[in-house]
C-alpha positions as CSV (number, residue, x, y, z in Angstrom):
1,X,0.0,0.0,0.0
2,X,1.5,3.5,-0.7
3,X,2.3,5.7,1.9
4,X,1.0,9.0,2.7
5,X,3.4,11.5,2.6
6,X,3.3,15.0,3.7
7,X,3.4,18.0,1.4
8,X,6.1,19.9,2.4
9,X,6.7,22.0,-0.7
10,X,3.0,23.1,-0.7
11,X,2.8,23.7,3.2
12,X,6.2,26.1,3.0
13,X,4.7,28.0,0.2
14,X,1.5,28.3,2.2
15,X,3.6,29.3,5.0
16,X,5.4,32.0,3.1
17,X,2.3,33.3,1.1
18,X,0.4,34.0,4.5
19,X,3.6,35.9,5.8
20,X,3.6,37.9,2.6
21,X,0.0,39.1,3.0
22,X,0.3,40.0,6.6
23,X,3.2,41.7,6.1
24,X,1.9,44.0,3.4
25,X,-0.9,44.5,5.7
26,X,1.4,45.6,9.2
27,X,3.1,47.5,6.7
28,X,0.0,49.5,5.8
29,X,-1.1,50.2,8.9
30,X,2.0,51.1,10.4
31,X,3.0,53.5,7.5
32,X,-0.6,55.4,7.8
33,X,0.3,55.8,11.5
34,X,3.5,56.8,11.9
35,X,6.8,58.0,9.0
36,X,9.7,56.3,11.5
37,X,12.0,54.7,9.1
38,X,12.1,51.7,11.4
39,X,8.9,50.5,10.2
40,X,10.6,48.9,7.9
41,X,12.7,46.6,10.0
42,X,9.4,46.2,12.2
43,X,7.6,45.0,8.8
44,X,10.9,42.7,8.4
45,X,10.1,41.2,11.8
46,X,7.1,40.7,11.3
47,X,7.2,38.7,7.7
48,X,10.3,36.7,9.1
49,X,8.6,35.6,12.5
50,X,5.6,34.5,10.3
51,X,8.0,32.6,7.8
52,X,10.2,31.1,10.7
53,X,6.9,30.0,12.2
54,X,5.7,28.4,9.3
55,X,8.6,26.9,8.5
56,X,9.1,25.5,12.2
57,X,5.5,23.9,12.0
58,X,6.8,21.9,9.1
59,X,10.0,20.7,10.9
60,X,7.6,19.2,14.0
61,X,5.3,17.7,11.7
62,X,8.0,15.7,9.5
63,X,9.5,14.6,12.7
64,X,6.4,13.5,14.2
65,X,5.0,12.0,11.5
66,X,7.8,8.9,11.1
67,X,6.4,8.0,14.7
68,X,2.6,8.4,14.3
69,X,0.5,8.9,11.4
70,X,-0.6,12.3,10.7
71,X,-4.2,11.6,11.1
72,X,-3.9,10.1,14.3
73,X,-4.9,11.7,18.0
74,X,-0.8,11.2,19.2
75,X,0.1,13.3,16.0
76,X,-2.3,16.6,16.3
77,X,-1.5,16.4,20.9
78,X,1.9,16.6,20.2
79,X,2.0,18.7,17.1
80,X,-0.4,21.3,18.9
81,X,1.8,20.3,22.2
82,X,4.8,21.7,20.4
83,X,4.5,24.4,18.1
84,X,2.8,26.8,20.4
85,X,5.7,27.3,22.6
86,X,8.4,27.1,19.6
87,X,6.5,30.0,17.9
88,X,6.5,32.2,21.1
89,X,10.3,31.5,21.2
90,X,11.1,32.6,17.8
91,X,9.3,35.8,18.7
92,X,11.6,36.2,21.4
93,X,14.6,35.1,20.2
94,X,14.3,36.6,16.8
95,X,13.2,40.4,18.2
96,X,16.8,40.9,20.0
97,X,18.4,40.4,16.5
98,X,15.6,43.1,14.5
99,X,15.6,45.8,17.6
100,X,19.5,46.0,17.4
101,X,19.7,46.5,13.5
102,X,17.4,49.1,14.2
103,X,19.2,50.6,17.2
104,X,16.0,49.9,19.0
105,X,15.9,50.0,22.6
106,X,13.9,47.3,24.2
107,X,13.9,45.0,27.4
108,X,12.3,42.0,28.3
109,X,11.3,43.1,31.4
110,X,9.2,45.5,30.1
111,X,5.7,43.3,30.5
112,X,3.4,44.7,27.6
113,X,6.0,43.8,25.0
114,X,6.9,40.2,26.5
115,X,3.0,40.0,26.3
116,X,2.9,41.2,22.6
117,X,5.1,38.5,21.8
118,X,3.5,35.8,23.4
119,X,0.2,37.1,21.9
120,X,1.6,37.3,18.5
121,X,3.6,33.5,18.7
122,X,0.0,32.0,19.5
123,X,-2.0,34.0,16.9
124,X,0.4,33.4,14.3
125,X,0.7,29.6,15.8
126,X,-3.0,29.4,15.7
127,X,-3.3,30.9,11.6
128,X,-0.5,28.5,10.6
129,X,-2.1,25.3,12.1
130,X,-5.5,26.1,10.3
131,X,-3.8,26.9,6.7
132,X,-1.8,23.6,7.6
133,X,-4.8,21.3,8.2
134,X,-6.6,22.6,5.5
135,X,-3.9,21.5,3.0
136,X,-3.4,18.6,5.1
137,X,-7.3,17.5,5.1
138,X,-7.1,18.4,1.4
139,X,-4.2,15.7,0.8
140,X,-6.1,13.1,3.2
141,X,-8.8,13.2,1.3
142,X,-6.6,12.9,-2.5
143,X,-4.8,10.1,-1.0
144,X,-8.0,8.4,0.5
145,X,-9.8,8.6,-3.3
146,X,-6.6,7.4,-5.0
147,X,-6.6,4.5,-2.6
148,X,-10.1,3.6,-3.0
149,X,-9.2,3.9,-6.7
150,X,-6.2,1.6,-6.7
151,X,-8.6,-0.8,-4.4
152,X,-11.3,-0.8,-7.1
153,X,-9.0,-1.1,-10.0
154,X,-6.6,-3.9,-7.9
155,X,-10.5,-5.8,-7.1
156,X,-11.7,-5.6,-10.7
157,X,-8.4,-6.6,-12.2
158,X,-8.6,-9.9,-9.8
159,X,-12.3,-10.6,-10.8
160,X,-11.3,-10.0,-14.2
161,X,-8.9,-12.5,-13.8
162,X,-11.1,-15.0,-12.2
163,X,-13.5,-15.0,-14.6
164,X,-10.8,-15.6,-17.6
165,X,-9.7,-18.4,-15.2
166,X,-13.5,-20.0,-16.0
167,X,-12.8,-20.3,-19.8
168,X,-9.4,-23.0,-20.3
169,X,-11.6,-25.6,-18.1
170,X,-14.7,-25.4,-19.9
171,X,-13.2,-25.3,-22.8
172,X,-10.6,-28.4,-22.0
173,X,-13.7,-30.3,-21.0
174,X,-15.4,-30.0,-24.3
175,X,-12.1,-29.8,-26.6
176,X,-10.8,-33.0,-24.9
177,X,-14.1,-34.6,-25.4
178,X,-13.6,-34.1,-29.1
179,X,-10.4,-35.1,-29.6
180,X,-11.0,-38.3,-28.3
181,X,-13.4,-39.1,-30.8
182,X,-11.8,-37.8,-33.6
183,X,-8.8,-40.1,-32.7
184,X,-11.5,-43.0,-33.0
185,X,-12.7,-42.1,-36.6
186,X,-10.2,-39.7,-38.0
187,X,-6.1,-39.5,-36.9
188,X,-5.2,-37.1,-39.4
189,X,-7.9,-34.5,-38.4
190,X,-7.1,-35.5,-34.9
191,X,-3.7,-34.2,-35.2
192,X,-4.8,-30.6,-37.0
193,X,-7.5,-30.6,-34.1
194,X,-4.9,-30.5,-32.0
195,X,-2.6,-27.8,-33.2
196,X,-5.4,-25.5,-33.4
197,X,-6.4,-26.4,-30.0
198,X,-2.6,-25.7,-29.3
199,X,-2.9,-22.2,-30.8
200,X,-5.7,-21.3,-28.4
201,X,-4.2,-22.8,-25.2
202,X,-0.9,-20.8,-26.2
203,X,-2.9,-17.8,-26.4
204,X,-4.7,-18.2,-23.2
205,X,-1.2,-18.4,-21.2
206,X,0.7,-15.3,-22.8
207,X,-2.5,-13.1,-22.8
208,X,-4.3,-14.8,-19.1
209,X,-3.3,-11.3,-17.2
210,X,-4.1,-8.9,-20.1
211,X,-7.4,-7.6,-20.5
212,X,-7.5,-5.7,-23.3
213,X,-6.3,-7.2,-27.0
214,X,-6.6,-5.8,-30.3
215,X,-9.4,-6.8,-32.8
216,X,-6.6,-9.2,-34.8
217,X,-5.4,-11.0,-31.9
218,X,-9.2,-12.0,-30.9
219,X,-9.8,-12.7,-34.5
220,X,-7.0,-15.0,-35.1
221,X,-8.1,-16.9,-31.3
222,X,-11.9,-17.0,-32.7
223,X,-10.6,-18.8,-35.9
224,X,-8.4,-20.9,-34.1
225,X,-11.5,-22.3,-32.2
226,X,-13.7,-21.9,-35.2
227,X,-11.4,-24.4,-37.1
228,X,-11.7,-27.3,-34.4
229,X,-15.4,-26.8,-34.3
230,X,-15.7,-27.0,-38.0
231,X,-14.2,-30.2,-37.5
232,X,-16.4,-31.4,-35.2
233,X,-19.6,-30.5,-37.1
234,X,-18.5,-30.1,-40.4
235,X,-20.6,-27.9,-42.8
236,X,-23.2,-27.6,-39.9
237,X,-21.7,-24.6,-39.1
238,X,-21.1,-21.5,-41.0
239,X,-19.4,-18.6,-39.8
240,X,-19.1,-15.4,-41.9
241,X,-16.8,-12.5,-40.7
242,X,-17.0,-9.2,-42.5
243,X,-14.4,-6.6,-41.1
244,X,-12.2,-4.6,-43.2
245,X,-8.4,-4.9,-42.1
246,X,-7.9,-1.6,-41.6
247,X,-10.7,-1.8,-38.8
248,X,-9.3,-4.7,-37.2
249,X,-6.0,-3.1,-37.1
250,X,-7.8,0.3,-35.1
251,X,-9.4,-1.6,-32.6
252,X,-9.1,-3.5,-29.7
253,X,-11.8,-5.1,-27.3
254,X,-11.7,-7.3,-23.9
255,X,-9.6,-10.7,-23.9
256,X,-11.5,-13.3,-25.0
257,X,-14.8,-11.9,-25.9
258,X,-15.4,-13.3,-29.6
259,X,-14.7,-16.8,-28.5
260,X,-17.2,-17.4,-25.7
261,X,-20.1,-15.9,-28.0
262,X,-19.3,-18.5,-30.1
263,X,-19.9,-21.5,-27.8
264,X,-22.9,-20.2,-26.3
265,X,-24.4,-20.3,-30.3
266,X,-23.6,-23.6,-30.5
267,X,-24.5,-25.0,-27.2
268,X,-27.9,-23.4,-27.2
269,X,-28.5,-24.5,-30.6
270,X,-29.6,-27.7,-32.6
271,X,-27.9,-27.7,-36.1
272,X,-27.4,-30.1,-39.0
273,X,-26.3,-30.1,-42.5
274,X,-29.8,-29.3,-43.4
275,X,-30.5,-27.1,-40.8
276,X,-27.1,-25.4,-40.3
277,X,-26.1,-22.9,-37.5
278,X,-25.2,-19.5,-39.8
279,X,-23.2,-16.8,-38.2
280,X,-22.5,-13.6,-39.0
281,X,-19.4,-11.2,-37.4
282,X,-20.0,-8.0,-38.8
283,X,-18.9,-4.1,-37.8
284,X,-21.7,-1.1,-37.6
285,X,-19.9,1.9,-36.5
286,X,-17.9,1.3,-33.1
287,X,-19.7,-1.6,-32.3
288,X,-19.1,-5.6,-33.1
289,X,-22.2,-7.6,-34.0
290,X,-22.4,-11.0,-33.0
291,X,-25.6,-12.9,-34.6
292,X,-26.4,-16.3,-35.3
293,X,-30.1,-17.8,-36.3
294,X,-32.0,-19.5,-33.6
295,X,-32.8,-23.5,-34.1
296,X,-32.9,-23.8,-30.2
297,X,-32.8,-26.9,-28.3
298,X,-35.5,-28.5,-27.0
299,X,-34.2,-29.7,-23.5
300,X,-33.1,-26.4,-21.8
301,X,-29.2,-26.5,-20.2
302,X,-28.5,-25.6,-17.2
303,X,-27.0,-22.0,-16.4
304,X,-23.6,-21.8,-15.6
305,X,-21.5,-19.0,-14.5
306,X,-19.9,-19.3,-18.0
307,X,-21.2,-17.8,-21.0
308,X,-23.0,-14.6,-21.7
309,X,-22.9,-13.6,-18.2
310,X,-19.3,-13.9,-17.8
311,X,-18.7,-11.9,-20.8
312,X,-21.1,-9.4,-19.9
313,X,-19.2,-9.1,-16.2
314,X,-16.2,-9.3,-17.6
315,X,-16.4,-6.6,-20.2
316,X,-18.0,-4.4,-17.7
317,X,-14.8,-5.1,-15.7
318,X,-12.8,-3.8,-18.6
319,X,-14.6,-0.7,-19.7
320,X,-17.7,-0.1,-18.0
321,X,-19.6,-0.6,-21.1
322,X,-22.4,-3.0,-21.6
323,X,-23.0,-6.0,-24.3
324,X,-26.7,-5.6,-26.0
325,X,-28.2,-8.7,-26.5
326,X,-31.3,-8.5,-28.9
327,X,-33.5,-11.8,-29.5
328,X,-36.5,-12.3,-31.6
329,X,-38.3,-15.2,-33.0
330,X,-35.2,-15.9,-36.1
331,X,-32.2,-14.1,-34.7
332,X,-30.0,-14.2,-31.4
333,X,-27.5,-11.3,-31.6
334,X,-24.5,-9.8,-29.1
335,X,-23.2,-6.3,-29.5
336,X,-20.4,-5.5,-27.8
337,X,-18.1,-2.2,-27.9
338,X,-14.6,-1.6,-29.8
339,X,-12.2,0.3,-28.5
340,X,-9.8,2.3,-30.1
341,X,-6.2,1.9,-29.4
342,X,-5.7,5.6,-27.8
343,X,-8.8,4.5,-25.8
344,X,-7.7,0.8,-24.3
345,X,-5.5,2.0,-21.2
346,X,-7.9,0.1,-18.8
């Protein structure tokens, strides 16, 4: 988890942009009052005791905050603890050095000016440590949002993952299946089964933690599994893709989207040579359309966790966008979103 740190740079300039505006202010007033030319070293005083206040705020807080965190009680007791009597003290130290540049008499004894800089240590004390918290509130809250962001990002990415995780299985189960009987009636389509089926299972390792691939890559992973299916049913099955190449070079869309549309068609489906299972892949604007005619199966499957749903979760997961699924008596059809390259840094 990243650490909170404090902003220095912005709590100095803070510091130094308050001691700039009350010292134009003293500087005012004392100028409309009075022509002595050691306002000027009195206006000095005053901007440096604000600065050196500021800045001595920002020393107690960085050394308090590697022992407790800087929203904790311990942190603001001690802070508070602290800087109050350090802030008097500079007043008191620093006035010695401004009185003798200005061949200014002055003595601690004398009680209304030992009070005037006890006064001024905790009203300036008291200004810093409100400009202070606001900026540190401020920051609190930044680094609370961008922690609740990594959270939900670091959460989606895993559920994103897990879903993925759903897809080899299933798809072992059913491609293993196959390639058992094929090796029963037909070795040689066996062995081109199998390198296709190796093409897919190659591509589900090197791409299991991206989310994102381009059009091409999906397209070549759909075709992969088209080819074994094609095997398996033969001219039951027709697939027609329409999609320029210079679209599928421009786009990209969720890992493993094209793929699991396709097995849902033909496990919710009852197709034959006679009767086959047409589907079409085509592009309308940014959008993919997925369709495929409906000849659906008389026994109704069960509902796994696999399937539309998963896709529909998962692309969510991705890029907040939703798949449209539109169903009428003759057609069954998915669209889902492209993404544009520039767009894809999910």
């Amino acid at each position: 988890m990243m650490k909170a740190q404090l902003p220095i740079k912005r709590l100095n300039l803070l510091s130094g942009l308050l001691a700039a505006i009350i010292g134009i202010i003293f500087h005012i007033i004392i100028s409309h009052n009075s022509d002595d030319p050691k306002k000027y070293f009195f206006t000095l005083f005053t901007v440096l005791g604000v600065i050196m206040v500021g800045f001595a705020n920002v020393i107690i807080m960085s050394i308090l905050s590697r022992l407790y965190k800087p929203q904790s009680k311990q942190f603001k007791v001690f802070r508070y603890a602290l800087t109050y009597p350090v802030s008097i003290a500079i007043y008191l130290l620093v006035w010695p050095i401004i009185a003798s540049a200005a061949n200014h008499q002055w003595f601690y004894d004398d009680g209304r000016l030992f009070l005037a800089f006890v006064g001024s240590g905790i009203v300036i004390n008291t200004m810093i440590l409100v400009l202070h918290d606001s900026v540190l509130l401020y920051e609190h809250k930044l680094y609370t949002e961008l922690e609740l962001s990594r959270l939900k990002t670091a959460n989606a990415e895993a559920a994103n993952l897990l879903l993925k995780q759903q897809i080899q299985p299933h798809f072992l189960f059913n491609a293993l299946n196959t390639l058992k009987a094929l090796y029963h009636s037909d070795t040689q389509t066996a062995d081109t089964y199998i390198v296709h089926m190796a093409n897919f299972l190659r591509a589900s390792v090197f791409r299991h933690t991206s989310n994102i691939s381009s059009l091409k890559e999906e397209l070549e992973l759909l075709n992969d599994y088209l080819a074994m299916q094609r095997m398996r049913f033969g001219t039951a099955l027709n697939c027609s893709i329409t999609i320029t190449s210079e679209e599928i070079k421009g786009h990209n869309i969720p890992s493993f989207s094209l793929q699991p549309l396709l097995e849902n068609a033909i496990k919710h489906n009852n197709f034959t040579q006679q009767d086959p299972l047409n589907i079409t892949i085509v592009q309308a604007g940014d959008r993919l359309i997925f369709s495929n005619n409906i000849q659906r199966k008389k026994i109704k499957l069960d509902s796994t966790s696999y399937g539309l749903a998963n896709l529909a979760e998962r692309y969510k997961l991705c890029c907040g966008d939703d798949i449209i699924i539109e169903e009428d008596e003759k057609c069954f059809s998915v669209s889902i979103k492209l993404l544009k390259h520039e767009d894809s840094n999910y």
